[in-house]
FIZARO-897662 format. One record per residue (C-alpha): residue in one letter; x, y, z. Coordinates in Angstrom, 3 decimals, decimal comma. Each point is the difference from the previous one (the first is absolute). Layout:
BEGIN
REC  rest         X         Y         Z
REC     a         X         Y         Z
...
***
This chain:
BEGIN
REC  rest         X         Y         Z
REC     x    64,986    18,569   -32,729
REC     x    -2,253     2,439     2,118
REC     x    -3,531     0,338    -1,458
REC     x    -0,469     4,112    -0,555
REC     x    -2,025     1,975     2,330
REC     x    -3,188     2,121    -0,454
REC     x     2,136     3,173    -0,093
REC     x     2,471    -1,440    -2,627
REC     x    -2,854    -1,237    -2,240
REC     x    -1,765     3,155     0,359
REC     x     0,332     3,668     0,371
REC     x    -3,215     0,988     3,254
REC     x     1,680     3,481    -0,110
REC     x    -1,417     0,326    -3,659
REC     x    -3,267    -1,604     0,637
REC     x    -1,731     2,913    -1,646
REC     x    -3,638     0,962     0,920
REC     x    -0,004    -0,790    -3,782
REC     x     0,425    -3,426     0,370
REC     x    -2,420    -0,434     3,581
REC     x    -2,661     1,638    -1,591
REC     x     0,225    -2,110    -2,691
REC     x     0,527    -3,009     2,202
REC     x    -3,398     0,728     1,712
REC     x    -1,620     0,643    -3,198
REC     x     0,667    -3,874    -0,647
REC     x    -1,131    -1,126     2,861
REC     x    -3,329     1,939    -0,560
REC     x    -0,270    -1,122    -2,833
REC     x     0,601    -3,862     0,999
REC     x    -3,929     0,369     1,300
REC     x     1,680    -1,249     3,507
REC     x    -1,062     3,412     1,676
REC     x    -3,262     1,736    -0,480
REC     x    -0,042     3,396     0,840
REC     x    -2,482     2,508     1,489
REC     x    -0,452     3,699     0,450
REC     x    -2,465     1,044     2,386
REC     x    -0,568     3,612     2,036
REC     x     0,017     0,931     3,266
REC     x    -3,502    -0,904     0,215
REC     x     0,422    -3,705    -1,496
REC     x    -1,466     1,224    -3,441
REC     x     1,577    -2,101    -3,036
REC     x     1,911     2,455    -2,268
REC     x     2,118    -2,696    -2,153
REC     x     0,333    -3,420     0,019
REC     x     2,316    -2,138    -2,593
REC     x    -1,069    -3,361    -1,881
REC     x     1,656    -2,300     2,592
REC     x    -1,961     1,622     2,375
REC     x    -3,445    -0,608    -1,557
REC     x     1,026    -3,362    -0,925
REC     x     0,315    -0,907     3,640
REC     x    -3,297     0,985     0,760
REC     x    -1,906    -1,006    -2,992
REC     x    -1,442     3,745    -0,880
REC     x     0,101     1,911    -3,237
REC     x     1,408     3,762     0,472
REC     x    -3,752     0,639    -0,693
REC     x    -1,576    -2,614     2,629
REC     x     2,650     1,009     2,706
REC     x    -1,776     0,770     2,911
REC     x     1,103     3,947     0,910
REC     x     1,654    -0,313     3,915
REC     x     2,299    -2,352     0,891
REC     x    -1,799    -1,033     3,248
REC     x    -2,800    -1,437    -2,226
REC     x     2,320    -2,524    -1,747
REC     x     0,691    -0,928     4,008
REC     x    -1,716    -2,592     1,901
REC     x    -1,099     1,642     3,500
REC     x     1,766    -2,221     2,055
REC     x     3,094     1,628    -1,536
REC     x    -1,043     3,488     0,219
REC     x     1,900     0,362     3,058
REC     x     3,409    -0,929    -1,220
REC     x    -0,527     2,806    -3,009
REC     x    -0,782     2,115     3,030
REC     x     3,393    -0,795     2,074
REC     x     2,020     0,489    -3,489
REC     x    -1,493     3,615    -0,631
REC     x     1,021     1,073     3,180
REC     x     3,167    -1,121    -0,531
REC     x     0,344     1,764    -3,067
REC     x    -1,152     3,380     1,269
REC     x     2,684    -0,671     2,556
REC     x     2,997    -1,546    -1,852
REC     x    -0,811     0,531    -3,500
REC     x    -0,066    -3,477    -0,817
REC     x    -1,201    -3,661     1,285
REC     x     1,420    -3,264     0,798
REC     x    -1,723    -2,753    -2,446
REC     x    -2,986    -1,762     1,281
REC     x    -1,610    -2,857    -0,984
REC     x    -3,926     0,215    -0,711
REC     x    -2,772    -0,667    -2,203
REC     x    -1,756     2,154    -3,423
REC     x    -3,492    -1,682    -0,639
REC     x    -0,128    -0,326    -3,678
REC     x    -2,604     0,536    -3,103
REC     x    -1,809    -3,314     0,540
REC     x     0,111     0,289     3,575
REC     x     3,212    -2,352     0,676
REC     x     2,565     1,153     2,404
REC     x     3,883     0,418    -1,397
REC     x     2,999    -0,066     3,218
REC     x     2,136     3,224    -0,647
REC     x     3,120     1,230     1,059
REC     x    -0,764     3,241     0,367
REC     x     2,311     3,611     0,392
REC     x     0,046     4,022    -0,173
REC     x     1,307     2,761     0,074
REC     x    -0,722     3,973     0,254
REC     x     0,504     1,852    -2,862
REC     x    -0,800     3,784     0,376
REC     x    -3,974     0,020     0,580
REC     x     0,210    -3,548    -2,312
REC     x     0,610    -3,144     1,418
REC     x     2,023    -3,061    -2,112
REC     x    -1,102    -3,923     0,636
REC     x     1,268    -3,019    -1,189
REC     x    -1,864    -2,884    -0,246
REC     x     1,404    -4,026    -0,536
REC     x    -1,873    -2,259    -0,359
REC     x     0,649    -3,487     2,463
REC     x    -2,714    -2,234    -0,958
REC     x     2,146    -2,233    -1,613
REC     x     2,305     0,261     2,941
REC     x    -2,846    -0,557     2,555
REC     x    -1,336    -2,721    -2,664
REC     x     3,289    -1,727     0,206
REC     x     0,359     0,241     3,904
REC     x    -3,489    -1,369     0,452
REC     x     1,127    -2,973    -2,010
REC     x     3,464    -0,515     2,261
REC     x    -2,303     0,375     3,133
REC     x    -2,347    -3,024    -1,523
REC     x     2,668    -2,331    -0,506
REC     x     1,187     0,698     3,299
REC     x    -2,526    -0,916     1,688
REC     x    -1,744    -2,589    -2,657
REC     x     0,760    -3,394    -1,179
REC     x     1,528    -0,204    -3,415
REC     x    -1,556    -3,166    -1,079
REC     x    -3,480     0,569     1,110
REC     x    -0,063     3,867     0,641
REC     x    -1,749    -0,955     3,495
REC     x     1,436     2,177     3,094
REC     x     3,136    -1,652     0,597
REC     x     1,075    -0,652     4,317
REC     x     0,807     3,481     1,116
REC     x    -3,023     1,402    -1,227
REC     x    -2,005    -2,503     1,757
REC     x     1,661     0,575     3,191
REC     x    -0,639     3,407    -0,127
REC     x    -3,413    -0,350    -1,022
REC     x    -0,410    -2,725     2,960
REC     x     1,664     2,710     2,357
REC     x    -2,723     2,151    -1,328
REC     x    -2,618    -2,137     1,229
REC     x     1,222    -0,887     3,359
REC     x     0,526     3,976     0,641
REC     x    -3,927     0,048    -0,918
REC     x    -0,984    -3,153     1,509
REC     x     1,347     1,802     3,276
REC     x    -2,694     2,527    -0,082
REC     x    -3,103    -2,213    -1,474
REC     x     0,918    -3,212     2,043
REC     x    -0,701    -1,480    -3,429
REC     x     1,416    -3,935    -0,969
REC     x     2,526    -0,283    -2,710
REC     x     1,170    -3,128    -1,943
REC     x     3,430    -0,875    -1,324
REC     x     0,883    -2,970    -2,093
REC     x     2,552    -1,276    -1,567
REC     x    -0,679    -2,528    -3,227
REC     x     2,697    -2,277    -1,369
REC     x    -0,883    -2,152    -3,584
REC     x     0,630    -3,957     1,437
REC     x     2,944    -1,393    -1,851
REC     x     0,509     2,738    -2,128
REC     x     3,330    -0,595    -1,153
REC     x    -1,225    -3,385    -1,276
REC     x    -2,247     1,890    -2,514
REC     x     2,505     2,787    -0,417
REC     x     2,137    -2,573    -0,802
REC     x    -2,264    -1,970    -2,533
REC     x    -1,047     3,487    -1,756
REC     x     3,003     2,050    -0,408
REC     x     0,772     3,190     1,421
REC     x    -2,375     1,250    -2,599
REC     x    -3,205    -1,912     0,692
REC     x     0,731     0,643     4,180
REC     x     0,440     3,326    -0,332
REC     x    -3,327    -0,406    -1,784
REC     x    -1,559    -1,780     2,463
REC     x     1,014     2,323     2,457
REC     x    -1,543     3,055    -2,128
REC     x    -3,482    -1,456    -0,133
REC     x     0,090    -1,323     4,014
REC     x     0,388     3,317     0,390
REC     x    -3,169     1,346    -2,010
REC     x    -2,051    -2,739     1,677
REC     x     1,225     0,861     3,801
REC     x    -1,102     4,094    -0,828
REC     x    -3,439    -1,505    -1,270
REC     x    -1,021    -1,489     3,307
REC     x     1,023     3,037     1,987
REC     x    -1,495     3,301     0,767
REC     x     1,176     3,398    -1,126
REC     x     0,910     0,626     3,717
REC     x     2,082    -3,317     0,236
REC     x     3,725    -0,138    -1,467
REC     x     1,275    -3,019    -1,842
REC     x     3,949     0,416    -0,202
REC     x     3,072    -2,322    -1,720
REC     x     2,761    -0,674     2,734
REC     x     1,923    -2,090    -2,676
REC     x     0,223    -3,028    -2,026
REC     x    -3,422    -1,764     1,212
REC     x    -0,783     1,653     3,209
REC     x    -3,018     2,699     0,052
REC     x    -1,181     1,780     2,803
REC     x    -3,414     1,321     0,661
REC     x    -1,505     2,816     2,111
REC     x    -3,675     0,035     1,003
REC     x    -1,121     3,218     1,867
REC     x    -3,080     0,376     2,137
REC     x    -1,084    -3,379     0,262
REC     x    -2,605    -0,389     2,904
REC     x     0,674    -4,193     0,265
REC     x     3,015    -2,617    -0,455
REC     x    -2,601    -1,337    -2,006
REC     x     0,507     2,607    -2,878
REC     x     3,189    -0,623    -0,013
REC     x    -0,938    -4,069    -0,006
REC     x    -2,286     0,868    -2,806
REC     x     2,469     2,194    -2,155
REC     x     2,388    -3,027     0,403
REC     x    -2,263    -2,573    -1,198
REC     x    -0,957     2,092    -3,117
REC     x     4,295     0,508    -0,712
REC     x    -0,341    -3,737    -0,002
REC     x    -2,871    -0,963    -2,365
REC     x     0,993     2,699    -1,819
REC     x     3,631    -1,232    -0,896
REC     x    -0,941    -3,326    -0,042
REC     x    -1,478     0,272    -3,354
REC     x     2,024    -0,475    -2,648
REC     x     2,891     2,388    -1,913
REC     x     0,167    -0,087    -4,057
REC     x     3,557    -0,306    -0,539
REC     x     0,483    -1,075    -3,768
REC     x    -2,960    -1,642    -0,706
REC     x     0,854    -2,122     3,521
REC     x    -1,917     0,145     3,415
REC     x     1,896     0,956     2,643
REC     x    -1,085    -1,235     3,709
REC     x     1,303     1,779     2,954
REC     x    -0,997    -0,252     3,794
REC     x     1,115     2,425     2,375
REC     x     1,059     0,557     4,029
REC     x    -1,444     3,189     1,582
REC     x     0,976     1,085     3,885
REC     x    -2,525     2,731     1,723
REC     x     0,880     2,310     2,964
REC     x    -2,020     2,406     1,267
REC     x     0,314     3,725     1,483
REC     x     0,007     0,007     2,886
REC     x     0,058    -3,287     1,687
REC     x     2,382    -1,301    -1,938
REC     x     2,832     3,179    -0,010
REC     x    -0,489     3,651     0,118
REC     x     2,573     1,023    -2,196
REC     x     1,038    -0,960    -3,415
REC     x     3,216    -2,169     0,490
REC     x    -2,035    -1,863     2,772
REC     x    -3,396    -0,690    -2,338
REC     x     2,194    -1,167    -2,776
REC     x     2,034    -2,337     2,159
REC     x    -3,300    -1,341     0,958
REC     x    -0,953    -0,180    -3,693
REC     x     2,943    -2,296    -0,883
REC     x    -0,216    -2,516     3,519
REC     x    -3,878    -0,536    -1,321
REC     x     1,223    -0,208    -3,707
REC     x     2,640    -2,934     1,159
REC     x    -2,689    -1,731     1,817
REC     x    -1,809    -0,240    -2,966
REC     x     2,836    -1,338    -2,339
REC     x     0,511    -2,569     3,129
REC     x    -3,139    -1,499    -0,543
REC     x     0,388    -0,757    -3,520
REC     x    -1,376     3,315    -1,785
REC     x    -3,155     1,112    -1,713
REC     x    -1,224     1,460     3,303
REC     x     0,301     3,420     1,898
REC     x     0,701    -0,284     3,642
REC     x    -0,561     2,640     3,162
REC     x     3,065     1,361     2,147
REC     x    -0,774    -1,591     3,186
REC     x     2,029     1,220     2,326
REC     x    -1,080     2,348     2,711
REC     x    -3,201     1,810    -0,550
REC     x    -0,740    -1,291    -3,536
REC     x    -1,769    -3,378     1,828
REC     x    -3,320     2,148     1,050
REC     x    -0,056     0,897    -3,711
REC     x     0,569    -3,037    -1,211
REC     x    -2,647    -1,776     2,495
REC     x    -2,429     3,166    -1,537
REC     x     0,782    -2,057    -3,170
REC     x    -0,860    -3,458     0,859
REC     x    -2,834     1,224     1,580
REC     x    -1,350     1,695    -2,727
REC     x     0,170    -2,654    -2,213
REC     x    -1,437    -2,492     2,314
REC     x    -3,159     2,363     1,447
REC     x    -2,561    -1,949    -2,962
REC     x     1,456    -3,276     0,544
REC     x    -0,319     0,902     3,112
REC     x    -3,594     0,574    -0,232
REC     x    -0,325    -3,397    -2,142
REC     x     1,267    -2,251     2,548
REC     x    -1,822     1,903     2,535
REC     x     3,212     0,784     2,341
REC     x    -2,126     2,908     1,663
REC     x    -1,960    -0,733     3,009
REC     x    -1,728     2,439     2,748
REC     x     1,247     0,371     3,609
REC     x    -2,454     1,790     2,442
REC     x     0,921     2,471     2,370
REC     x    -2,211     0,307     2,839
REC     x    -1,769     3,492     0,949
REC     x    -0,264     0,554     3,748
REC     x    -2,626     2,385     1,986
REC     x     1,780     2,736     2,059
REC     x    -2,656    -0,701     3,046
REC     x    -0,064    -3,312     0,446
REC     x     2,636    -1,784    -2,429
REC     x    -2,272    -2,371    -1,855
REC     x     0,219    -0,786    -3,121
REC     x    -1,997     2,070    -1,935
REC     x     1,165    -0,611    -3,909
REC     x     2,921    -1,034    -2,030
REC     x     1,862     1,767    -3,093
REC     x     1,147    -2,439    -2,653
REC     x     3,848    -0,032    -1,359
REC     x     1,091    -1,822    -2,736
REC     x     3,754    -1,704     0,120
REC     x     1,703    -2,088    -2,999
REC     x     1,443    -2,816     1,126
REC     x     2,635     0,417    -2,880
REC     x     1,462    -3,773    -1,011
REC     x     3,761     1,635     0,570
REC     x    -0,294     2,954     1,776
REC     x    -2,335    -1,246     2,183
REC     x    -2,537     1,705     2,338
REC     x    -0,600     3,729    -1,432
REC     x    -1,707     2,764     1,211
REC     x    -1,931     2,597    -2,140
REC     x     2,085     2,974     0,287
REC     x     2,523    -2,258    -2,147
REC     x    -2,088    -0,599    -2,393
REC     x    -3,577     2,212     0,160
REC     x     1,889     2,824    -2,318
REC     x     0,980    -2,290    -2,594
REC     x    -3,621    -1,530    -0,490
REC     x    -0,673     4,011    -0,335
REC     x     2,176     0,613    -2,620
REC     x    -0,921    -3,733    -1,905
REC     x    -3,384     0,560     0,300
REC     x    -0,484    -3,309     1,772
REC     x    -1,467     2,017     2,683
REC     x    -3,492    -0,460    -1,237
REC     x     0,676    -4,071     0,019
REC     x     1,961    -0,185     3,517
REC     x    -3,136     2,119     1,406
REC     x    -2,572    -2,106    -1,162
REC     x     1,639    -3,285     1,343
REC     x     0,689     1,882     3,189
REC     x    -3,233     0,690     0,687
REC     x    -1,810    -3,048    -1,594
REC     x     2,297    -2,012     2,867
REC     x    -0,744     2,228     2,402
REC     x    -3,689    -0,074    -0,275
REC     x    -0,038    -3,767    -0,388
REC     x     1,745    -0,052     3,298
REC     x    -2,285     1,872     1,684
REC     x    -2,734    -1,675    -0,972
REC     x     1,045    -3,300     0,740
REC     x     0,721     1,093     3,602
REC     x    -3,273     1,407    -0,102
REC     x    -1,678    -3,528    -1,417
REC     x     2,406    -2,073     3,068
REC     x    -2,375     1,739     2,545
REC     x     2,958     2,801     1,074
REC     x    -0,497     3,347     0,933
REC     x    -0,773     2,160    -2,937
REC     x     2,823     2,614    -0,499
REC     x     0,574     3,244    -2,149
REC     x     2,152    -0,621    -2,592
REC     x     2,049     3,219    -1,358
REC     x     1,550    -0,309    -3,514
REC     x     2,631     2,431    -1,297
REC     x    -0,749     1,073    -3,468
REC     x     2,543     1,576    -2,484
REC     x    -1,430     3,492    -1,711
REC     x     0,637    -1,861    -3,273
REC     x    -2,093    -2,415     0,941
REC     x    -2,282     2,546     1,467
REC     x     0,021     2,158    -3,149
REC     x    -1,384    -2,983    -2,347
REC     x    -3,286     0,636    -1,781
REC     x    -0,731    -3,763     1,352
REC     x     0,908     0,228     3,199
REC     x    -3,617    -0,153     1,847
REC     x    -1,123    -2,499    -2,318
REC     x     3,435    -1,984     0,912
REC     x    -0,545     0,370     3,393
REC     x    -3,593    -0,860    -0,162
REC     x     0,735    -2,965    -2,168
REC     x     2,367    -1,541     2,805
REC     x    -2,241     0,403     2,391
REC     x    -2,106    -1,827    -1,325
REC     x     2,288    -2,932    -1,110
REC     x     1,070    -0,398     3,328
REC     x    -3,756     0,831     1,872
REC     x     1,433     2,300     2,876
REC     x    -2,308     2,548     1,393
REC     x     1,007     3,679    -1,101
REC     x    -0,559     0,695     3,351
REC     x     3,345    -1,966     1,244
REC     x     2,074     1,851    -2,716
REC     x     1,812     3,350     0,175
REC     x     1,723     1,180    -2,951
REC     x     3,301     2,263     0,960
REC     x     0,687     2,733    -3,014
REC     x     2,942     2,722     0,574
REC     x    -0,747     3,240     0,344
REC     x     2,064     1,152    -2,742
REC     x    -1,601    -2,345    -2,453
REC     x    -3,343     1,613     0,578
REC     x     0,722     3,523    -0,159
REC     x     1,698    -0,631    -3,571
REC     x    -3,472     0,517    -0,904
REC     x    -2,494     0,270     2,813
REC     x    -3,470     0,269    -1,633
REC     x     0,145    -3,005    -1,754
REC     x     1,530    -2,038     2,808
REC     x    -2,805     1,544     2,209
REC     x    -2,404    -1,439    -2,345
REC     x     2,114    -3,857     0,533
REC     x    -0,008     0,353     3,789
REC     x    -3,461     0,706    -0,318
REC     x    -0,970    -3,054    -2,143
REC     x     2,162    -1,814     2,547
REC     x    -2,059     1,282     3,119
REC     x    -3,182    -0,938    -1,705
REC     x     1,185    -3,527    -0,438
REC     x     0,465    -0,427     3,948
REC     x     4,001     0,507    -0,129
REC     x     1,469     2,139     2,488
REC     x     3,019     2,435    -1,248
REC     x     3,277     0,656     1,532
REC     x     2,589     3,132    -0,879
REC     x     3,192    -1,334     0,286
REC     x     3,122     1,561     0,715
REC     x    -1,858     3,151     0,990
REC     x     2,337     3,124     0,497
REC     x     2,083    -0,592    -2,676
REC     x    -2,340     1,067    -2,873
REC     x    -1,293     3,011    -0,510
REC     x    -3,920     0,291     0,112
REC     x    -1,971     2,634     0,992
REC     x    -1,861     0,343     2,991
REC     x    -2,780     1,032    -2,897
REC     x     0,206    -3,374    -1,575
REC     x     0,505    -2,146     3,514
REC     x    -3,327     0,899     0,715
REC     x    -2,020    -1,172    -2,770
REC     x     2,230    -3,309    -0,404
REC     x    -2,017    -2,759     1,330
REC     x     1,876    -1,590     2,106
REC     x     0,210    -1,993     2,829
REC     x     3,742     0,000     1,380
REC     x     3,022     1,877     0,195
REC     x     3,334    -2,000     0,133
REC     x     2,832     1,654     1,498
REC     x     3,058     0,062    -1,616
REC     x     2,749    -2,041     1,693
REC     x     2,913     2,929    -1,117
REC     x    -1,957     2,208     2,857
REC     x    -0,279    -2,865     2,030
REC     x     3,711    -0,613     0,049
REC     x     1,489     3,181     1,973
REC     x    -3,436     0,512     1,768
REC     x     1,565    -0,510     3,315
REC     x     3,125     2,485    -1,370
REC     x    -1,400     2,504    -1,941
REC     x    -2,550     2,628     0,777
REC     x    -0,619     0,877    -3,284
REC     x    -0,957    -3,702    -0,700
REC     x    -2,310     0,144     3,420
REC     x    -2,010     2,827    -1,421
REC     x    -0,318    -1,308    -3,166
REC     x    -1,206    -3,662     1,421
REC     x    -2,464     1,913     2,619
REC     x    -1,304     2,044    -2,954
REC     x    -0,544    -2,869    -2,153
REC     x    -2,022    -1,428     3,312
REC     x    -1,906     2,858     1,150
REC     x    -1,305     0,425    -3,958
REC     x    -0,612    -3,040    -0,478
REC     x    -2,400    -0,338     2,660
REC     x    -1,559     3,181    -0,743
REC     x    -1,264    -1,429    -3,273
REC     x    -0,833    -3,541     1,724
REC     x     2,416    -2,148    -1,367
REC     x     2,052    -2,695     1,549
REC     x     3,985     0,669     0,079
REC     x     2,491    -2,343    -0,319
REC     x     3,752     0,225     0,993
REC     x     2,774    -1,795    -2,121
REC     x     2,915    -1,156     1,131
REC     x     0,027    -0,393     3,645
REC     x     2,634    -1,803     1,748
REC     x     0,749     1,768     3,428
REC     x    -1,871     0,066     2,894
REC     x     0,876     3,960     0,083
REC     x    -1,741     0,341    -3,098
REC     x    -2,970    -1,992     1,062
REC     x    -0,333     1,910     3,292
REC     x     0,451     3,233    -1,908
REC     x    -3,246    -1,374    -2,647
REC     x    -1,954    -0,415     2,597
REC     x     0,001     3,214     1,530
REC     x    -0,394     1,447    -3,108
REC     x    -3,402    -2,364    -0,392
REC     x     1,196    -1,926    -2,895
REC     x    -3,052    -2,667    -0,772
REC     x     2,552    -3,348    -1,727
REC     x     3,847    -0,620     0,027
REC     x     1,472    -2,441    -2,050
REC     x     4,370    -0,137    -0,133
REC     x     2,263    -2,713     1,627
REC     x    -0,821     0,878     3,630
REC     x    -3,069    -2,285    -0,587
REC     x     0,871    -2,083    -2,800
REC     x     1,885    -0,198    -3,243
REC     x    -1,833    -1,485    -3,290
REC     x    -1,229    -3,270     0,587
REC     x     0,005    -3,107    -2,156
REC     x    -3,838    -1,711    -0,946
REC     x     0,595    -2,602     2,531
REC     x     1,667     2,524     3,350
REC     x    -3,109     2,567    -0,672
REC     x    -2,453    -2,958     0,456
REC     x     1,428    -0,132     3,188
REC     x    -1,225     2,738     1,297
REC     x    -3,161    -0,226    -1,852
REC     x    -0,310    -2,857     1,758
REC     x     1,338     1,150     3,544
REC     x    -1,727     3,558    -0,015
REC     x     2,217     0,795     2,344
REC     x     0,382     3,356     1,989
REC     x     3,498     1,798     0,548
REC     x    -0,722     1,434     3,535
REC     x     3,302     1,433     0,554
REC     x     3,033     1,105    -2,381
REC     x     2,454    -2,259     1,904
REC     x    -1,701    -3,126    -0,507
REC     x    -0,590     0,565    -3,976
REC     x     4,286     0,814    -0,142
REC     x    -0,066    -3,431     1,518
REC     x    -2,314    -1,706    -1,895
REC     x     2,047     1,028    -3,204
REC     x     3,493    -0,421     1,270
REC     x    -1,305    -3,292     0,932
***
């Protein structure tokens, strides 16, 4: 049998107004719609119960316009709709906001139309609509169990971070975490007591993280964590070793301790993958090196790029051992007069003769004492060796020789430092007058009356003073003047592209023509061509020092020419001497 249709179960040709009116009467009278009369000018002539209830106003709280129940960021859309009424009469429905009595915002649907001079508006309220579509959109992109962001909103959040990490050149971390043998104790517990488990693994990973960082659920016992902004591997070393103490302690589970370890991979942005498929592949290859070698441990990507941050790592963590077991030494590299190419001092480099990465040089590691704060320890042995060198030459009955010693402006900027440098001096009995004491520009004009005050303390003492690096700072010709000083070190950057750019020959002949104008000695970094050397001298350059004459040279090599004194008359036969 046919089921009837509309028209034969009801009569629309007799669908009085009657019966519409009274069908709209209900449905005002449901509270679903509030309604609102307003003027032409946006005054509030009548407004129904529904209508106040939506807002939170008595009739005799109601604020009188309609614009000032509106937040300003939605004036505009009342705007568009009265000009479509004044043109059609009516407007489509728009979503926006009323701010209510206690200052709360309520989402509206709201509509109009023109009535005469009077215009009609209905009003429905969607907050439990918006209420309930805010709670679909966070269990579509949350975790059930744990209510941490579930995989896709990670990835988009680690998109997120890559598309700023482009502009900042800033290091990101991802890492993946797996529970070891988790199905053993999911097995052991019950779905009840893992699921359990997993909850307060969970709480623990968001309490070693930052509120920038995102700890995510990818499923069953596999987490994922984002760390943005990290300057070092070594946060991300550090955030990895508090994930493991962390979970290592034990989980209540019915009056039972529960002991877990757990596997963590790291990649990094960018060495490791610039875009998020990439970075988590990376993530999981490091994560399956670690379950390789037993567990309990977090393990590097090393592929590609990743081993410079990784040997950042070890060194890192080996700089105070380092220290301990006394793996730094000084090399001296010899400073040359421009006239006659004697030797007229030496500038003392420290190397780490690392036990597996072997011979390094400070560049690789100078930095990293910087950020450590070892600095202040790898200085003092530097120059305690360094002076004890010196004077032992000086005590075998060799030539005495200016020795130049680079100091850091952290060291520098110690309250001790005179009385350090004053104390090793005097442990290791060499004259002030064989010592010169290199300090960057930059690290003096951080504050220049006070370091003026240190340089002079210094001068007093008998120790001559060196700018290194100059050009590439940004003193004064106001403060150049009244540092005392007795030497001006170019930088080797200008001596580079001397020979290739003019700029670079202005600045050097500058650098020469001022520094003789205030009596000082100048010395050029970096030389290694015989075009630059020829170039120097014209430009009256007073000391050289670069591989044209010599690199660093061991304790024992130096003594050699200590011992030899011996005068480069030409260019040619120095090449030959060191290709030798």
């Amino acid at each position: 049998m046919e089921p009837p249709t509309v028209r034969e179960t009801a009569d629309l040709t007799d669908f009085s107004n009657t019966k519409l009116e009274a069908g709209l009467r209900r449905i005002l009278d449901s509270n679903l719609i509030g309604v609102v009369f307003v003027d032409g000018a946006g005054w509030i002539k009548h407004v129904d119960d529904a209508f106040l209830r939506t807002v939170g106003f008595s009739r005799d709280e109601l604020p009188p316009r309609l614009i000032d129940l509106t937040p300003p960021e939605h004036h505009r859309f009342d705007e568009d709709a009265f000009e479509k009424l004044l043109a059609f009469g009516a407007c489509t429905p728009f979503e926006k906001e009323f701010i209510r009595k206690d200052g709360s915002r309520v989402p509206v649907l709201f509509g109009a139309v023109l009535n005469d001079e009077e215009i009609s508006c209905f009003v429905i309220d969607l907050s439990q609509n918006k209420k309930a579509q805010d709670q679909l959109n966070h269990l579509a992109y949350h975790d059930a169990l744990t209510d941490l962001p579930n995989q896709s909103l990670f990835k988009d959040r680690l998109k997120q971070a890559i598309a700023l990490s482009q502009r900042s050149n800033q290091m990101q971390a991802v890492m993946l975490l797996n529970l070891d043998r988790f199905k053993t104790v999911n097995d052991s517990l019950g779905y009840t007591g893992g699921d359990q488990l997993l909850k307060s693994v969970a709480q623990r990973l968001t309490s070693c993280l930052r509120d920038c960082d995102t700890v995510a659920r990818f499923g069953s016992d596999e987490f994922a964590i984002l760390l943005t902004h990290i300057p070092r591997a070594q946060d991300a070393a550090n955030t990895a070793q508090a994930i493991k103490e962390t979970l290592a302690q034990a989980f209540i589970f019915e009056e039972q301790e529960i002991f877990v370890s757990n596997s963590i991979g790291i990649s990094l942005y960018p060495n490791d993958g610039k875009d998020t498929a990439t970075l988590l592949k990376s993530a999981a290859a490091a994560l399956d090196r670690a379950k390789n070698q037993g567990g309990n441990t977090y393990q590097f990507y090393t592929a590609g790029g990743t081993t410079r941050s990784l040997k950042q790592l070890v060194l890192e963590s080996n700089l105070r051992p380092g220290l301990e077991r006394n793996e730094f030494f000084v090399h001296f590299q010899p400073q040359v007069s421009v006239k006659d190419f004697h030797l007229v001092g030496m500038e003392a480099l420290v190397r780490w003769q690392h036990p597996s990465l072997g011979l390094l040089y400070p560049k690789e590691f100078i930095q990293l004492a910087e950020d450590s704060g070892l600095i202040i320890s790898l200085g003092d042995v530097v120059f305690h060796d360094a002076c004890t060198q010196n004077k032992a030459w000086q005590d075998a009955g060799l030539p005495p020789m200016r020795l130049a010693v680079n100091f850091s402006a952290r060291q520098f900027q110690q309250t001790s430092f005179i009385a350090s440098v004053a104390a090793i001096l005097k442990q290791t009995n060499l004259d002030p007058s064989w010592l010169e004491i290199e300090i960057t520009e930059s690290s003096i004009m951080k504050d220049p009356d006070p370091a003026i005050e240190k340089l002079l303390e210094l001068k007093m003492m008998g120790i001559k003073v060196a700018i290194d690096d100059f050009g590439t700072g940004y003193s004064s010709l106001n403060y150049l003047k009244r540092f005392p000083i007795d030497t001006l070190k170019i930088d080797k950057t200008f001596v580079s592209d001397l020979c290739k750019d003019p700029h670079d020959t202005a600045i050097v002949r500058a650098i020469i023509t001022l520094g003789h104008a205030l009596d000082l000695t100048v010395v050029a970094e970096g030389v290694e061509t015989r075009e630059q050397l020829d170039l120097l001298a014209d430009l009256e350059c007073d000391v050289m020092q670069g591989f044209l004459f010599s690199k660093a040279l061991s304790c024992e090599d130096f003594e050699e020419l200590l011992v030899e004194q011996r005068q480069v008359n030409t260019i040619s036969s120095l090449v030959t001497t060191l290709q030798s």
